[in-house]
TORKOL-4160 file (C-alpha; in steps of 0.2 Angstrom, whole numbers, padded with zeros to 4 digits, m for minus):
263
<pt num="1" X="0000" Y="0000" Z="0000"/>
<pt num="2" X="0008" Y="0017" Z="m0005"/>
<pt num="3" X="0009" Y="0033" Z="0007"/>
<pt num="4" X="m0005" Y="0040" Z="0002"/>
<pt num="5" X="m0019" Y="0026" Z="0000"/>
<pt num="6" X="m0012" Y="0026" Z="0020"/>
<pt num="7" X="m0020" Y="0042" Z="0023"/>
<pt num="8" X="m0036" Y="0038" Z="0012"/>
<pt num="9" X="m0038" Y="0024" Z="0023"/>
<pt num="10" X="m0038" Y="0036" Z="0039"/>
<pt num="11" X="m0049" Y="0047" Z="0032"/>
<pt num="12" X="m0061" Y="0033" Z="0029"/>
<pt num="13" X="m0057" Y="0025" Z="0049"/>
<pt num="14" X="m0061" Y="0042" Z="0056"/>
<pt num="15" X="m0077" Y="0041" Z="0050"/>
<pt num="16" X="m0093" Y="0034" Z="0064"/>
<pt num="17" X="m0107" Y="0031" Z="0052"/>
<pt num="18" X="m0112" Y="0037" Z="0033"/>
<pt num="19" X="m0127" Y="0031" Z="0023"/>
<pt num="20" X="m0127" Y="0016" Z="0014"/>
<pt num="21" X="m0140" Y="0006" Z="0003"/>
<pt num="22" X="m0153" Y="m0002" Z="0013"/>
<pt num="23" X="m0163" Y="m0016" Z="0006"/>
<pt num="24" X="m0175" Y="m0023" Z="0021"/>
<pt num="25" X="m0174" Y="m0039" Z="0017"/>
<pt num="26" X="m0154" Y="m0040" Z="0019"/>
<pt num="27" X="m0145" Y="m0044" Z="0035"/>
<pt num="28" X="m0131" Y="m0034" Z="0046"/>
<pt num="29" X="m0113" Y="m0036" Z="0037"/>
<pt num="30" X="m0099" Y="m0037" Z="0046"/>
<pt num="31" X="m0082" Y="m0037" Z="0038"/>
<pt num="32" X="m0063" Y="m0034" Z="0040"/>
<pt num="33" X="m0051" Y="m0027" Z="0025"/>
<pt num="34" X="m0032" Y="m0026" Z="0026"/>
<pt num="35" X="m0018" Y="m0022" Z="0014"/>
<pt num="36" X="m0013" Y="m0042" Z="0011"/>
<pt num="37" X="0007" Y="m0038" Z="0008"/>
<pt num="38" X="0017" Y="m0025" Z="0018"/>
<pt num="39" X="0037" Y="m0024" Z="0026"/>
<pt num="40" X="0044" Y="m0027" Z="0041"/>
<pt num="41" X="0041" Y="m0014" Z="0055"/>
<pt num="42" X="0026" Y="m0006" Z="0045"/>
<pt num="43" X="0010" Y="m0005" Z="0054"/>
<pt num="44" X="m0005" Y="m0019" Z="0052"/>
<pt num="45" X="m0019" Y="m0009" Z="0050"/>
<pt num="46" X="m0038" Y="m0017" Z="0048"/>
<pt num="47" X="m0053" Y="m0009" Z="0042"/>
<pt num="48" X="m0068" Y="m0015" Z="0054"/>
<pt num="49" X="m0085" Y="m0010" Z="0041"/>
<pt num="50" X="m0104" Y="m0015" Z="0050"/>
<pt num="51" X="m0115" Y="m0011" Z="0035"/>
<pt num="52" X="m0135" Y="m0012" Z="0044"/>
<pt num="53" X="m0143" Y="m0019" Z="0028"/>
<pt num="54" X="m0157" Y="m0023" Z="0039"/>
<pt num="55" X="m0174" Y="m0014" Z="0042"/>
<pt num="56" X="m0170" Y="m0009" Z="0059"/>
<pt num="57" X="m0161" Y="0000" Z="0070"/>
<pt num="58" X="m0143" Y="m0011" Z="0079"/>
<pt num="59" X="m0132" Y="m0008" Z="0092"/>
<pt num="60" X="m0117" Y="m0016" Z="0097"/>
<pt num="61" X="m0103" Y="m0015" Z="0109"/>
<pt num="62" X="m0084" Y="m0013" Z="0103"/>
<pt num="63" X="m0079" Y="m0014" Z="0122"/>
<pt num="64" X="m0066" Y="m0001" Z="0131"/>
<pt num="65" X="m0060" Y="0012" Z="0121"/>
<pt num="66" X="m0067" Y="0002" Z="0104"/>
<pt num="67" X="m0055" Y="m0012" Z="0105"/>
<pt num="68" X="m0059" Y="m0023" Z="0121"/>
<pt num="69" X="m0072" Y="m0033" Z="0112"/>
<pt num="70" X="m0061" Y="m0040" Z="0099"/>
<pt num="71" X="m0052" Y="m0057" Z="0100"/>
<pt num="72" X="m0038" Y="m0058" Z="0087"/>
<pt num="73" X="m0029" Y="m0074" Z="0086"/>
<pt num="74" X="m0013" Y="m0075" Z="0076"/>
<pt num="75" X="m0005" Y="m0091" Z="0069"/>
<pt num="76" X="0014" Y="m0084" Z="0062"/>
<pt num="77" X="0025" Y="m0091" Z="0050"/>
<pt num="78" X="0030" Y="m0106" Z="0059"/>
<pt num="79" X="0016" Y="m0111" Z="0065"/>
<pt num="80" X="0011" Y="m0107" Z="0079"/>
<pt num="81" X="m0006" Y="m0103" Z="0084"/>
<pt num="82" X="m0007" Y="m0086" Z="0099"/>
<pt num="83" X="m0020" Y="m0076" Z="0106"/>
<pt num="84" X="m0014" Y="m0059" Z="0106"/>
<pt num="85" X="m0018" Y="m0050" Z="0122"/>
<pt num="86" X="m0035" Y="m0039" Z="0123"/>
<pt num="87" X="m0032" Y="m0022" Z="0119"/>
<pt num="88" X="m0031" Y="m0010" Z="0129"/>
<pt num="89" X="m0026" Y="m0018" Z="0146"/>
<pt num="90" X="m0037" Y="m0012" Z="0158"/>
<pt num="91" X="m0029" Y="0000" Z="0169"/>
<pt num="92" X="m0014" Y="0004" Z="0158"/>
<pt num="93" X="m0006" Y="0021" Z="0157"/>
<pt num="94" X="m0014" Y="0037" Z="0158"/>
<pt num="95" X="m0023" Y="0039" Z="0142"/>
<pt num="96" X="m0038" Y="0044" Z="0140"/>
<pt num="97" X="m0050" Y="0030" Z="0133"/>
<pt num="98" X="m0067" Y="0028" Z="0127"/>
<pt num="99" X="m0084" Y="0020" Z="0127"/>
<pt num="100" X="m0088" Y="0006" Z="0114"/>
<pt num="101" X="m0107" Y="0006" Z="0111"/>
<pt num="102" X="m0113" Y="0009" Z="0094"/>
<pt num="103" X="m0129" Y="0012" Z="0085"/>
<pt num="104" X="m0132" Y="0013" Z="0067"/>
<pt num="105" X="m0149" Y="0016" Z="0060"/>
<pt num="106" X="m0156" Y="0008" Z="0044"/>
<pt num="107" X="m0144" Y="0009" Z="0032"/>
<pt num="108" X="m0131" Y="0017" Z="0040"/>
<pt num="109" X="m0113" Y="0011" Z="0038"/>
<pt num="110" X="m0100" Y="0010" Z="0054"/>
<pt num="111" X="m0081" Y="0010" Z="0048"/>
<pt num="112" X="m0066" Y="0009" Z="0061"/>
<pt num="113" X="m0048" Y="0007" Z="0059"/>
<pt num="114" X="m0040" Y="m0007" Z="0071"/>
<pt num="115" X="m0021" Y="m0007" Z="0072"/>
<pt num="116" X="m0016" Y="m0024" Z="0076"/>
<pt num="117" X="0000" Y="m0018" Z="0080"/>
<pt num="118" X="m0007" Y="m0016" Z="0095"/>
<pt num="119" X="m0012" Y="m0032" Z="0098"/>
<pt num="120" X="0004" Y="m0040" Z="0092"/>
<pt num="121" X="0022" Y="m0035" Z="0085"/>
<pt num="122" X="0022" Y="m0046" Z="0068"/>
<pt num="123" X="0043" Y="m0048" Z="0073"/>
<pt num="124" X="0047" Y="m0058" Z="0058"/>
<pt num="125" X="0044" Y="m0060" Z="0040"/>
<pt num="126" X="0031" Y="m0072" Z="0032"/>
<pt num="127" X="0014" Y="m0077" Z="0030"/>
<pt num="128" X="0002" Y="m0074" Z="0046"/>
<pt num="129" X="m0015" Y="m0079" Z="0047"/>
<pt num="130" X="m0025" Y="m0067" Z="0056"/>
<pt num="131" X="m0041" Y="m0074" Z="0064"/>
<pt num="132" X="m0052" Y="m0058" Z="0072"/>
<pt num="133" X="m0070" Y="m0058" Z="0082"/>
<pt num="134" X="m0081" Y="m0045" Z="0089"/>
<pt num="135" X="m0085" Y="m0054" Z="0104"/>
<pt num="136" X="m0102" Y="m0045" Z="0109"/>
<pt num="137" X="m0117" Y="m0049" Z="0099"/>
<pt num="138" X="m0125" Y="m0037" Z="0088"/>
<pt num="139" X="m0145" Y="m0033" Z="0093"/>
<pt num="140" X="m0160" Y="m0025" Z="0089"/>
<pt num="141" X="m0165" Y="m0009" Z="0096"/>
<pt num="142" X="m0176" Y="m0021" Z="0107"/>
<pt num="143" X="m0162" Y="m0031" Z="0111"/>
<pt num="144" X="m0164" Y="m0046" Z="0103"/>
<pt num="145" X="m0147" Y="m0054" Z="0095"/>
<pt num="146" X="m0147" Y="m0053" Z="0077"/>
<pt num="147" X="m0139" Y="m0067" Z="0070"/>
<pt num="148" X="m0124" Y="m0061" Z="0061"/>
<pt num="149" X="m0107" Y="m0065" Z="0058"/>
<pt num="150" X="m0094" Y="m0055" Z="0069"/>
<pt num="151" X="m0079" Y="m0064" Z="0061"/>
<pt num="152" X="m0065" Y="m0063" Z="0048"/>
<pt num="153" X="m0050" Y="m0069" Z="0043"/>
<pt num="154" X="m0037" Y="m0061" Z="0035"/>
<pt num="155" X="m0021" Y="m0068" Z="0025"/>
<pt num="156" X="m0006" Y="m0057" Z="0028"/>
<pt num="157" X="0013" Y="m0057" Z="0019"/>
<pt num="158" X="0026" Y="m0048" Z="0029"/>
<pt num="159" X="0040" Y="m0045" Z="0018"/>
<pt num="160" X="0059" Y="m0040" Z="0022"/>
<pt num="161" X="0059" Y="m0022" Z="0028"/>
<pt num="162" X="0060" Y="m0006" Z="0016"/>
<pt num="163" X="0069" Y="0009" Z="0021"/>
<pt num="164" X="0060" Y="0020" Z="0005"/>
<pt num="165" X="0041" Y="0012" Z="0007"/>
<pt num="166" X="0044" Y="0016" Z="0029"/>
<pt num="167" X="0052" Y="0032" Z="0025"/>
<pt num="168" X="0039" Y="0038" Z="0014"/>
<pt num="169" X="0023" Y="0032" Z="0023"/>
<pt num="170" X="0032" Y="0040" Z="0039"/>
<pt num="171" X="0033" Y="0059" Z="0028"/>
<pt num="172" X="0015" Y="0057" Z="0026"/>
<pt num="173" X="0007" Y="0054" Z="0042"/>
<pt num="174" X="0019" Y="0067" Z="0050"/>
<pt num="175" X="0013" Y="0078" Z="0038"/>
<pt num="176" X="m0007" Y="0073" Z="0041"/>
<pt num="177" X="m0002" Y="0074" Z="0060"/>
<pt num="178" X="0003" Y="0095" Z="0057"/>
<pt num="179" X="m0009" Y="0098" Z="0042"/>
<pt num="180" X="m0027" Y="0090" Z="0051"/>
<pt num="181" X="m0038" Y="0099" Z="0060"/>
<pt num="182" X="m0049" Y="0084" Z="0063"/>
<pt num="183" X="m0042" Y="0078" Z="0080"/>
<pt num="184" X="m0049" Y="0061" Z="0075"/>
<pt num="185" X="m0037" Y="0060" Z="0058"/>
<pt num="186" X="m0025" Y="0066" Z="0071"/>
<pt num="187" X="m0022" Y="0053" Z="0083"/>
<pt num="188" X="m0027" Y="0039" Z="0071"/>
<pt num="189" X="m0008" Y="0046" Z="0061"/>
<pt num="190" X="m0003" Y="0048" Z="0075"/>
<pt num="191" X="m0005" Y="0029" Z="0083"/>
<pt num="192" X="0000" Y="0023" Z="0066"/>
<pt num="193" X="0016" Y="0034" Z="0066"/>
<pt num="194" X="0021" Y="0026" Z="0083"/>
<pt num="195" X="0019" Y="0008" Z="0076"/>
<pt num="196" X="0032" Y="0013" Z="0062"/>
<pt num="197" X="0047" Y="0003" Z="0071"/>
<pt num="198" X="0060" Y="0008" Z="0060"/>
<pt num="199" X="0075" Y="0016" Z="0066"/>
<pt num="200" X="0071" Y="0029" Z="0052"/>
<pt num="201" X="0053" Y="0033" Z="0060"/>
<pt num="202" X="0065" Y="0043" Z="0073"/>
<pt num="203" X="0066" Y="0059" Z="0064"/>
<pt num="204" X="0048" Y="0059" Z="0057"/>
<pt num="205" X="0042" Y="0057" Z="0076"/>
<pt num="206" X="0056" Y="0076" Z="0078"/>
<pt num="207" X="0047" Y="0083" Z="0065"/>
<pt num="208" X="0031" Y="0084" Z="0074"/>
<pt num="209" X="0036" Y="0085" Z="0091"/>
<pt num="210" X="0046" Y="0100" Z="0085"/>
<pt num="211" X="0028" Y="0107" Z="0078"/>
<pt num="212" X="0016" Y="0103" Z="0091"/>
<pt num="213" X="0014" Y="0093" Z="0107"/>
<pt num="214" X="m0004" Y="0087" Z="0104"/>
<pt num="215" X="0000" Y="0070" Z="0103"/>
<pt num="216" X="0014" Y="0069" Z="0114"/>
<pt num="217" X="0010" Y="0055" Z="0124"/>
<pt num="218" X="0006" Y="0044" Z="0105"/>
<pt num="219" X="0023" Y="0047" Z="0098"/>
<pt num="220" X="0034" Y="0045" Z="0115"/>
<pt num="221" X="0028" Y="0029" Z="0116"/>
<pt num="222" X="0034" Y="0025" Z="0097"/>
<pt num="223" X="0052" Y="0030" Z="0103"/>
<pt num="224" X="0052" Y="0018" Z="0116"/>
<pt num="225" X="0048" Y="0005" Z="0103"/>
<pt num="226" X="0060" Y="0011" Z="0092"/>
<pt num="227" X="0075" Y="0006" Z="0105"/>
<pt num="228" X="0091" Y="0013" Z="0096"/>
<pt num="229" X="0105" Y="0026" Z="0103"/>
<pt num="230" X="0095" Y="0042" Z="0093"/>
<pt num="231" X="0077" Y="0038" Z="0098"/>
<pt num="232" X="0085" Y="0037" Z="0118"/>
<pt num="233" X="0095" Y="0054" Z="0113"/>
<pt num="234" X="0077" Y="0061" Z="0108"/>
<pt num="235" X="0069" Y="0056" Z="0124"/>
<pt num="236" X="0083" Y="0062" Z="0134"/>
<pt num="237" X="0079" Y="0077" Z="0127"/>
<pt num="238" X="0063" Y="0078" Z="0129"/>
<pt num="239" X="0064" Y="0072" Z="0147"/>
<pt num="240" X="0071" Y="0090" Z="0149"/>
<pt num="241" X="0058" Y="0100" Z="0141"/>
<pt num="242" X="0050" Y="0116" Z="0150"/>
<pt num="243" X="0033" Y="0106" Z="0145"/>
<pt num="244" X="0029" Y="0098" Z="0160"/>
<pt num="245" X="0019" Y="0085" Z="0153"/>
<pt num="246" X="0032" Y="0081" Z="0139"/>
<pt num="247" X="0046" Y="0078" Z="0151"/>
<pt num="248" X="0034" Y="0069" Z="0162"/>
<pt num="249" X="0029" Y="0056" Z="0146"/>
<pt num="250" X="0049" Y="0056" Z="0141"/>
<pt num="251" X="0055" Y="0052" Z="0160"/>
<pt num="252" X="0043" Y="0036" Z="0162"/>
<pt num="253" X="0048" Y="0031" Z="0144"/>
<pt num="254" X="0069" Y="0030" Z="0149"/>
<pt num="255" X="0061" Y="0023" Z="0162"/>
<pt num="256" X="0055" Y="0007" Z="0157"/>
<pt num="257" X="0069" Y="0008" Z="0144"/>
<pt num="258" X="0081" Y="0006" Z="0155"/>
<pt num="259" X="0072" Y="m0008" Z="0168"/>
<pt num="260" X="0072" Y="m0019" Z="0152"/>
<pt num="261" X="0089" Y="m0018" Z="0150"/>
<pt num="262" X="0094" Y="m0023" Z="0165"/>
<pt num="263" X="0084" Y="m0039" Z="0166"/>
């Protein structure tokens, strides 16, 4: 997938619900899209679509924050079948999270981005077979359980890393971070920026924070990941700052850098 179709696909995940077609005589579609071939250290990304074809209202429940109600199981290149952990883990950090109850009237269309790089790290190259539920079920306005699928499975290819594909899709969400006013678009660029786990992601991640600290707590987490001599320079900088709330993030994060090197 190029750079840019990246940020089309944001632009479509930031979206909560748009009009659709809607035959009365067809059911609730749930489905799951994916680019199907990416590069080590790019960001697995998952559109999650409920199209209510029905005649009637629905709701359903994505869990806390969006993401607790979905179970992803992933079986990796050799193998072996694991459950990633639930996402987020309850309790975790000091971000700020959200409901997960939804409603779509008839004809009305939900879409949502899901980084499963949140879920698990994809550390290798080779085919993955993704396997991904919602776990609630969906249900009439009455509450009766509509019988619907919540399912999908998703055949993934993770080539050898690229610097020039990372480097480029790294320019254009930095820039989509600066040039968005929709806070939405924003941290969606943001999150996905933070998942780039190339050494290369480090100066795209200066670009911004240089800019604005909006999303502060997002990207200093990416550096963490990142775990090389000039990401731990940035956050020794950072851990500095006059921001308060910057220095606070950078702090915890050389933190827990450096516990994990000590094990």
């Amino acid at each position: 997938m190029t750079a840019t179709s990246w940020l089309v696909f944001l632009v479509m995940a930031a979206a909560q619900a748009a009009p659709g077609p809607s035959p009365r005589s067809a059911p609730v579609v749930v489905s799951y899209e994916a680019e199907r071939q990416i590069v080590l250290r790019q960001p697995v990304a998952v559109q999650f679509h409920v199209d209510n074809r029905s005649g009637q209202p629905v709701r359903f429940d994505l869990g806390f924050n969006a993401t607790y109600n979905f179970l992803v199981t992933i079986t990796a290149p050799n193998g072996q079948r694991l459950q990633a952990p639930r996402v987020p883990a309850v309790g975790g950090g000091d971000q700020v999270f959200g409901g997960g109850r939804r409603r779509l009237g008839v004809g009305e269309q939900y879409v949502q981005q899901l980084l499963l790089s949140e879920w698990f790290g994809f550390p290798q190259p080779g085919r993955y077979r993704i396997d991904i539920r919602l776990t609630n079920d969906i249900v009439s306005e009455a509450g009766a359980k509509l019988e619907t699928a919540t399912n999908g499975v998703i055949d993934l290819e993770v080539g050898p890393p690229d610097s020039r594909i990372l480097q480029n899709l790294a320019d254009e969400l930095a820039e989509q971070i600066l040039a968005t006013q929709n806070v939405a678009q924003r941290y969606a660029a943001a999150r996905m920026l933070s998942y780039i786990t190339d050494p290369a992601a480090t100066e795209y991640i200066r670009r911004v924070l240089e800019r604005t600290d909006v999303v502060d707590h997002i990207l200093i987490a990416g550096l963490e990941r990142i775990v090389t001599s000039d990401s731990a320079a940035l956050l020794t900088q950072l851990a500095a700052s006059s921001n308060e709330s910057r220095a606070s993030w950078a702090q915890e994060a050389l933190r827990r850098t450096r516990a994990r090197s000590i094990k």
